[in-house]
SERO-4910 file (N, C-alpha, C, O; in steps of 0.05 Angstrom, whole numbers):
BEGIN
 pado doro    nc1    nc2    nc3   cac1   cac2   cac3    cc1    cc2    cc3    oc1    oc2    oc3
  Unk    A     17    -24      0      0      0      0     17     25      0      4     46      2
  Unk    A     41     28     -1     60     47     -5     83     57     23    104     69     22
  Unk    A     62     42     54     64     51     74     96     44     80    110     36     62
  Unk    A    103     47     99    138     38    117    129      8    125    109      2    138
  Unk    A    147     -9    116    148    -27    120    154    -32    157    174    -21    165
  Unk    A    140    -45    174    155    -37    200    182    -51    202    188    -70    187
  Unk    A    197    -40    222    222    -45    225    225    -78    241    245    -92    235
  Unk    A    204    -90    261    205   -115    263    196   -129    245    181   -141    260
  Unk    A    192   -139    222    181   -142    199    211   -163    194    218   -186    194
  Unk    A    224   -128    188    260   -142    181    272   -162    199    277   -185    192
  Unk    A    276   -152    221    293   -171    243    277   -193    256    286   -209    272
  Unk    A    242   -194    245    236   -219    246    243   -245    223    244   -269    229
  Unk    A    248   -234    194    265   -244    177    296   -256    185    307   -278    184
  Unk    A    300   -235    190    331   -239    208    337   -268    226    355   -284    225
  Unk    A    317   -265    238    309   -288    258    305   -317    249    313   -339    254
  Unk    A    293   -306    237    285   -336    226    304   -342    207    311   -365    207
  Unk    A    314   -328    191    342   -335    167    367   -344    185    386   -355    175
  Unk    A    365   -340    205    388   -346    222    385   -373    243    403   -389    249
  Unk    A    354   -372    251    352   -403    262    348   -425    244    346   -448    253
  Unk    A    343   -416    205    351   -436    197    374   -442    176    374   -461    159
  Unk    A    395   -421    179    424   -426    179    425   -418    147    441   -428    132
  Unk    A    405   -396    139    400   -388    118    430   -365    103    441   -348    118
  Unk    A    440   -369     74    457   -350     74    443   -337     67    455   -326     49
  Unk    A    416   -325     68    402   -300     68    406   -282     85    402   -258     80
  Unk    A    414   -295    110    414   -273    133    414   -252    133    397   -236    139
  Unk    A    444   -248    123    463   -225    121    449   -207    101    453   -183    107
  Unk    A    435   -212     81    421   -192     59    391   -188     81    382   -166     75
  Unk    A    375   -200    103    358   -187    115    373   -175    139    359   -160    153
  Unk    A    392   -177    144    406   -166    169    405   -133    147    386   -117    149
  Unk    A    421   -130    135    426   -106    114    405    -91    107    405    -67    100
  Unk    A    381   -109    111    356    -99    102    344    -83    115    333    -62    108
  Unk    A    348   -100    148    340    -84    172    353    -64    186    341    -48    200
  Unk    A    382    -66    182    396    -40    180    397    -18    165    410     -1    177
  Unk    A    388     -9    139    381      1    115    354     18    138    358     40    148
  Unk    A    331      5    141    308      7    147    312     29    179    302     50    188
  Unk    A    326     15    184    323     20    221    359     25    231    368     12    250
  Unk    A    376     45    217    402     45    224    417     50    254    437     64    258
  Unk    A    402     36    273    406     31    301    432     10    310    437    -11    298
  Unk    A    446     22    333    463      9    343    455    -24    346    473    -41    343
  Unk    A    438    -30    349    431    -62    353    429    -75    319    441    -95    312
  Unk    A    415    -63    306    424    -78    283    435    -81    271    433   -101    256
  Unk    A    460    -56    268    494    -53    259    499    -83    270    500   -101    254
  Unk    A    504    -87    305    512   -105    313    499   -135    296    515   -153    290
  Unk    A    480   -138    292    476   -157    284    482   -156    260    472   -175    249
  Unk    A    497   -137    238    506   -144    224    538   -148    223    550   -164    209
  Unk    A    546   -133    239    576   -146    251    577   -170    260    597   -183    256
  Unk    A    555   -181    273    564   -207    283    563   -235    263    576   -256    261
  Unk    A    540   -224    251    545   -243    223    569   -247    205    574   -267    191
  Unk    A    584   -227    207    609   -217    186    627   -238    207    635   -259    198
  Unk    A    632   -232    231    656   -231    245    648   -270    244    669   -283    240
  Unk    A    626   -286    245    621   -309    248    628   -330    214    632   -354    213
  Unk    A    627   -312    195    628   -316    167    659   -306    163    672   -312    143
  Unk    A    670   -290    182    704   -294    183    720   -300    196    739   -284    197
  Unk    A    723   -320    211    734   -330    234    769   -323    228    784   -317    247
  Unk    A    775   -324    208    804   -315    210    812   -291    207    835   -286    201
  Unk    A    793   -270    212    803   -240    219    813   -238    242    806   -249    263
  Unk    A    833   -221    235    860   -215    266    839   -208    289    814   -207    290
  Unk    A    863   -201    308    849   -190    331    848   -160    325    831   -147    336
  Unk    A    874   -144    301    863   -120    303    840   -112    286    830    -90    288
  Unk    A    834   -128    271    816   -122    255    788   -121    273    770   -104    274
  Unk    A    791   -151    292    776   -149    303    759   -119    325    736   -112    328
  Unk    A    787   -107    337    772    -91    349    774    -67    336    774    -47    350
  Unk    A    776    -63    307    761    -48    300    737    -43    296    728    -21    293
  Unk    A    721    -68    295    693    -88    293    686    -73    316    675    -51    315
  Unk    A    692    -85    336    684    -80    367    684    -49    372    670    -41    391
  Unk    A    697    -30    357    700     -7    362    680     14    350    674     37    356
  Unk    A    672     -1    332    645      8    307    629     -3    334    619     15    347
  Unk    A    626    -23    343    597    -35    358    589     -9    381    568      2    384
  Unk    A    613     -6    394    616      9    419    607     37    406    586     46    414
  Unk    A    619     49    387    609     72    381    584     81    367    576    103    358
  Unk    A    575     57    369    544     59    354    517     58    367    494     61    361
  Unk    A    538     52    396    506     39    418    503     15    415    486      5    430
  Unk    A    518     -7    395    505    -27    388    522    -52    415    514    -75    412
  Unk    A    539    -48    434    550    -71    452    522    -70    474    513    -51    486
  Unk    A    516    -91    474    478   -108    488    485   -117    504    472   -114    525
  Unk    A    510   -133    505    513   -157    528    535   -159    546    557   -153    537
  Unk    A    533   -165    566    559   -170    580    581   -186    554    603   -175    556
  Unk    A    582   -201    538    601   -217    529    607   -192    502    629   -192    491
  Unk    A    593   -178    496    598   -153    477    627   -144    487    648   -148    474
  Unk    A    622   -128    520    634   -110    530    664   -125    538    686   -116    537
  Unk    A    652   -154    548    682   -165    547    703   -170    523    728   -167    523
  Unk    A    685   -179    501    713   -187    482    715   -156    476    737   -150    468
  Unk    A    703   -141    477    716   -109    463    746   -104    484    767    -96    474
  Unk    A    743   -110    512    761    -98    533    781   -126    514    801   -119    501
  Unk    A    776   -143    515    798   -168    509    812   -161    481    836   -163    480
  Unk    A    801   -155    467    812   -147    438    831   -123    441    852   -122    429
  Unk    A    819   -100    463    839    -82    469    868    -92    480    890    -83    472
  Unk    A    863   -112    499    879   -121    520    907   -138    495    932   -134    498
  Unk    A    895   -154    476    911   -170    465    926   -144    449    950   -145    454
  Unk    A    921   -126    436    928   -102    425    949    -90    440    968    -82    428
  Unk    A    948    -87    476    959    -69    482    953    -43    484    968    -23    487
  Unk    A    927    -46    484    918    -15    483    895     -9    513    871     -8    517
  Unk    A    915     -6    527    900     -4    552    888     10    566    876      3    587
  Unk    A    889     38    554    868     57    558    847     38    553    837     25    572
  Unk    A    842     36    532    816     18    517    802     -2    534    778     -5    534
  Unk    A    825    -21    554    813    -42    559    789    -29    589    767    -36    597
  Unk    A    808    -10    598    794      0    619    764     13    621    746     10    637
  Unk    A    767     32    591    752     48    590    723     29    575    701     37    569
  Unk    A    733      4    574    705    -10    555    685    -23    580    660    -24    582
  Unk    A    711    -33    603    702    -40    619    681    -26    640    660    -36    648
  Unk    A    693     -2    647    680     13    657    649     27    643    628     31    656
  Unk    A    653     34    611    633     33    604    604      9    608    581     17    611
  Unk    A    610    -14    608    602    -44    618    579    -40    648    556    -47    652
  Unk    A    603    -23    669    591    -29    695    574      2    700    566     12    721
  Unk    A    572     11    675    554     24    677    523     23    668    503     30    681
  Unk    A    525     13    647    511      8    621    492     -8    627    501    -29    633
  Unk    A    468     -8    629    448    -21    638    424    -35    608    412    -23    590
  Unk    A    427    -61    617    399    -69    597    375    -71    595    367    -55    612
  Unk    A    357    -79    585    334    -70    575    318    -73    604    298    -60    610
  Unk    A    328    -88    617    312    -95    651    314    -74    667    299    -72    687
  Unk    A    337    -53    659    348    -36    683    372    -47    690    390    -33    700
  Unk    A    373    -80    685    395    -83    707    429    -80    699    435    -84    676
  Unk    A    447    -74    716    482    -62    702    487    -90    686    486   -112    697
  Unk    A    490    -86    664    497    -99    647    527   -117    662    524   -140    667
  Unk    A    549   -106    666    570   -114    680    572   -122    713    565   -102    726
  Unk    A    580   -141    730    583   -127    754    602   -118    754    615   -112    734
  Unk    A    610   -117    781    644   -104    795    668   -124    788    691   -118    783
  Unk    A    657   -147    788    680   -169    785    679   -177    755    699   -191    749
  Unk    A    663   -171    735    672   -176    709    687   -166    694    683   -143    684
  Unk    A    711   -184    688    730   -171    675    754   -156    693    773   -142    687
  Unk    A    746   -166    716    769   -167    740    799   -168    729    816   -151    735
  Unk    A    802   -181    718    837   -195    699    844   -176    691    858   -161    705
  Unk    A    836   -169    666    843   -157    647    841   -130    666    862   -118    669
  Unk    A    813   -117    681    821    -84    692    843    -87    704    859    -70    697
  Unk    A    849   -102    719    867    -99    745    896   -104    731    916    -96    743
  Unk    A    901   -118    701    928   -113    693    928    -86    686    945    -70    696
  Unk    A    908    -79    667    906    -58    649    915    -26    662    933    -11    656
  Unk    A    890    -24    683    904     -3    703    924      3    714    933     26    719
  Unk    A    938    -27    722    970    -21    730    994    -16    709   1018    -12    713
  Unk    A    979    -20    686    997     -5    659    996     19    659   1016     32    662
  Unk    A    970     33    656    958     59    648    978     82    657    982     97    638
  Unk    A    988     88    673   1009    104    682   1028    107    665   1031    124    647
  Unk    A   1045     85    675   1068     76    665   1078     85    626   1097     94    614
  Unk    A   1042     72    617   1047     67    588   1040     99    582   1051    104    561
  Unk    A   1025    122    592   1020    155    593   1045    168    590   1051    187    577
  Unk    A   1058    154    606   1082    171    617   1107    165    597   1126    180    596
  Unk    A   1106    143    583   1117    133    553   1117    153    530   1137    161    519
  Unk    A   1085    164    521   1078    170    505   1083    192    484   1078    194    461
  Unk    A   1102    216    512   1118    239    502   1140    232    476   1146    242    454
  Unk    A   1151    205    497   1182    210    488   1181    184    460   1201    178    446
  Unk    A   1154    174    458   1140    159    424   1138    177    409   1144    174    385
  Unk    A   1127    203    420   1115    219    406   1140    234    388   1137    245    366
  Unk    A   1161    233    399   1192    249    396   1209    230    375   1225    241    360
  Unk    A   1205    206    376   1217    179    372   1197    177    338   1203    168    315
  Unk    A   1176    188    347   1154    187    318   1171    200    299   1176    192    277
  Unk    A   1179    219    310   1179    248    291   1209    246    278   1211    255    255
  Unk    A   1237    233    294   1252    226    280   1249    205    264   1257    211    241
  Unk    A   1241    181    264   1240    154    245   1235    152    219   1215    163    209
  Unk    A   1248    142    208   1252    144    179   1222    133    170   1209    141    150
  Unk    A   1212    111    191   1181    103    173   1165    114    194   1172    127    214
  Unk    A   1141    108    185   1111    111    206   1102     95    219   1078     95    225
  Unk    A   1123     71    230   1110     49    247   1110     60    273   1091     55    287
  Unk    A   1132     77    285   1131     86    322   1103    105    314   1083    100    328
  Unk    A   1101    123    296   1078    135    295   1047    131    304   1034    142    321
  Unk    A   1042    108    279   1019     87    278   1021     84    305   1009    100    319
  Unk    A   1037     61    318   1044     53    350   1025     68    371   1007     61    386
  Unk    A   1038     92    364   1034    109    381   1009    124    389   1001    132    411
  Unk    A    996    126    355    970    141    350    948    125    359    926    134    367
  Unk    A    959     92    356    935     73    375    936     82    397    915     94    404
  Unk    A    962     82    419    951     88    445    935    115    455    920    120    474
  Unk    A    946    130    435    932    158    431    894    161    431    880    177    443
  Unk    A    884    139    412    868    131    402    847    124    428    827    136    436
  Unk    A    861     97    442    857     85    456    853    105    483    830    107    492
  Unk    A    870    118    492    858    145    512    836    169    498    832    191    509
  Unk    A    826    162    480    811    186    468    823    208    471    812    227    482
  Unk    A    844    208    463    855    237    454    861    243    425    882    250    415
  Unk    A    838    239    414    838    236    379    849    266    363    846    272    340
  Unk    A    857    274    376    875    287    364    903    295    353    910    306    332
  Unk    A    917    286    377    945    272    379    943    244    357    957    239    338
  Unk    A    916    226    370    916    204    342    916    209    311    927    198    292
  Unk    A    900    228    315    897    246    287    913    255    268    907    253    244
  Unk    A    941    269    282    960    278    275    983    262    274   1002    271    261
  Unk    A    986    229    293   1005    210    288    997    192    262   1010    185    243
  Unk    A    976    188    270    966    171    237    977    188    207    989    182    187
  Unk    A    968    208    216    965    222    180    999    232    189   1004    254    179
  Unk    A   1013    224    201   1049    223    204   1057    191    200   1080    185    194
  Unk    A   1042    176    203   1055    145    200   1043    147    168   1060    135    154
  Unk    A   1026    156    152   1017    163    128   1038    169    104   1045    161     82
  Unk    A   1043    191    127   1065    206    104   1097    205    100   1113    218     87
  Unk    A   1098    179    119   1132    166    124   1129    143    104   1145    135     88
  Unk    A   1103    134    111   1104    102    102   1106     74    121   1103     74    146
  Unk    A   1111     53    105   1123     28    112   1099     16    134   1100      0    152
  Unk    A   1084     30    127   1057     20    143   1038      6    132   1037      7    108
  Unk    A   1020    -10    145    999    -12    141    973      1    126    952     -8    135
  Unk    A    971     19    107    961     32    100    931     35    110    919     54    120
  Unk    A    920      1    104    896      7     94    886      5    125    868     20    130
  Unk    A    895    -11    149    895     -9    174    898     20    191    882     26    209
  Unk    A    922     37    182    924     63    182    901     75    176    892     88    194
  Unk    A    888     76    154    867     94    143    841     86    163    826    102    173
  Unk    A    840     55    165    814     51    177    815     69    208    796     82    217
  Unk    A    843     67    221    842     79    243    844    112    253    838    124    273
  Unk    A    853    119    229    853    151    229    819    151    221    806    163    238
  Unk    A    806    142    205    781    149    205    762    141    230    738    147    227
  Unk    A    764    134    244    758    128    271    765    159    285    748    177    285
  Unk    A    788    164    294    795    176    300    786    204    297    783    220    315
  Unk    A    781    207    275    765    232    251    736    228    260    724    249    260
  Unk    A    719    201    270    695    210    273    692    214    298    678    232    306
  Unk    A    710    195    318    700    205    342    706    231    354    699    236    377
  Unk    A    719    247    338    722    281    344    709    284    337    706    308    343
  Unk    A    686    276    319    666    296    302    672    304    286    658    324    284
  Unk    A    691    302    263    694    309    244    691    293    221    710    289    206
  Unk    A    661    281    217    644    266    211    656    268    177    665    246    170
  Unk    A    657    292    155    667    294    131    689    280    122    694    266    103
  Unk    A    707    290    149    733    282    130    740    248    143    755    233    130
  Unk    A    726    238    169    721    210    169    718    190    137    732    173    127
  Unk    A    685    207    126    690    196    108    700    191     84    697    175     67
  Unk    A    715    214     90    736    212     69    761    190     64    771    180     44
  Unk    A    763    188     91    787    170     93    773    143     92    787    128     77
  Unk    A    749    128    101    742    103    108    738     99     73    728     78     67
  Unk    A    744    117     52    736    116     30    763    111     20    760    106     -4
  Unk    A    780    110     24    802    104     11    812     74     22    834     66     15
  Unk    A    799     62     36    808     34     43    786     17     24    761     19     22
  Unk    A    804      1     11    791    -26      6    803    -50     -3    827    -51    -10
  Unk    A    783    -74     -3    787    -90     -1    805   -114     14    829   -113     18
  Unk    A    790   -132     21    795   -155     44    785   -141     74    779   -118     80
  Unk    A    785   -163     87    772   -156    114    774   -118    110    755   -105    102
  Unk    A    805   -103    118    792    -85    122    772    -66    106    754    -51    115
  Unk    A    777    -71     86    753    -54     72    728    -59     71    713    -44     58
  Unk    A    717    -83     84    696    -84     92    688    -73    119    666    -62    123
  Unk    A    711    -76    141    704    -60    166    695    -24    162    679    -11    175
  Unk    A    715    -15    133    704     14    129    690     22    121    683     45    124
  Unk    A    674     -1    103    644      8     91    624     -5    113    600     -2    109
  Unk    A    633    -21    138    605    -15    160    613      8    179    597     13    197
  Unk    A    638     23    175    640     55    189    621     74    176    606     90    188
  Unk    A    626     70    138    612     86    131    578     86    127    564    104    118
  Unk    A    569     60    136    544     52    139    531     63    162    507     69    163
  Unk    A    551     65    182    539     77    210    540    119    204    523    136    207
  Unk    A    567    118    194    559    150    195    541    160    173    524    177    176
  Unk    A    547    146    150    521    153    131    487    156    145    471    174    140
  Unk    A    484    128    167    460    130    179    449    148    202    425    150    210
  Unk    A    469    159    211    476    186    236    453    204    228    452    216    206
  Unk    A    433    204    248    425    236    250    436    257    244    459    256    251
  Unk    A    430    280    233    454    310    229    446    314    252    425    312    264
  Unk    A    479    321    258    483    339    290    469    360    287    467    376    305
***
């Protein structure tokens, strides 16, 4: 009749394409993300991807996990953990803290804290006793960046940068590990565009998540650019 199709409509498709092991899924998962571009059904389309690629790294991985978190889309206690765990295997320990803590805040659909106090005990209790130590590093990376013939201390560096949300410093190590080289490019790009959105500078994000492609990461940048494409205007 011309009307909006409703949005459970889709993720009742979803549902059922998935309890019967349908490769349709993923085209109604898309469908219902298209329809309804909400943190929960991003996730369910990340989780389809990440299950259909079992041999993506761990950094790829939490770039996954980093799209989920910034979208609203981490639901579950086991969300919030592998995001802190993906940080943790990384080394990026601002990250592992700050996912955690997001966790024991974060309450689900019951009201009740998604995390308690003791989840994820391991990993906070290493992580924080880095956090110092690895801050107080970061000057003399930052100095170490700027002589090196390539952009790898850079990159290095712009993760932990990243990882404390100080996307600006990240901002400016990436697009310096960029312009040395000997990097990762398309990894670089996915992470400076991160970096670029979570300052808000939503344009030139997509500018960059636009110059990565193909293999895993260029698929992680076209579900960056699926989420900011779907963004309300500020």
């Amino acid at each position: 009749s011309g009307s909006p199709v409703p949005a459970q409509w889709y993720q009742m498709a979803v549902s059922k394409a998935a309890a019967a092991d349908l490769p349709e899924v993923a085209d109604w998962a898309k469908l219902a993300f298209d329809n309804q571009p909400s943190g929960e059904n991003l996730r369910t389309l990340l989780r389809i991807y990440q299950r259909k690629n079992p041999a993506m790294t761990n950094r790829e991985n939490l770039d996954l996990m980093r799209l989920m978190s910034a979208s609203g889309g981490l639901m579950v206690k086991g969300d919030y953990l592998e995001y802190a765990e993906m940080a943790f295997k990384n080394g990026i320990f601002g990250e592992v803290k700050s996912a955690i803590d997001k966790g024991r805040t974060a309450r689900d659909r019951h009201n009740n804290l998604i995390l308690a106090s003791t989840d994820g005990s391991d990993l906070y209790s290493v992580a924080s006793q880095k956090i110092a130590g690895d801050k107080a590093s970061l000057p003399a990376a930052e100095r170490d960046a700027a002589k090196a013939a390539t952009g790898k201390v850079a990159s290095a560096t712009a993760d932990a940068y990243l990882g404390y949300g100080d996307y600006a410093k990240a901002i400016a190590l990436y697009q310096q590990a960029l312009q040395k080289g000997s990097v990762d490019t398309a990894e670089v790009n996915t992470r400076l565009g991160q970096a670029q959105a979570m300052a808000g500078n939503v344009a030139a994000a997509k500018e960059t998540f636009a110059k990565v492609s193909g293999g895993a990461r260029g698929q992680i940048a076209q579900y960056w650019l699926a989420w900011l494409n779907g963004r309300p205007a500020a």
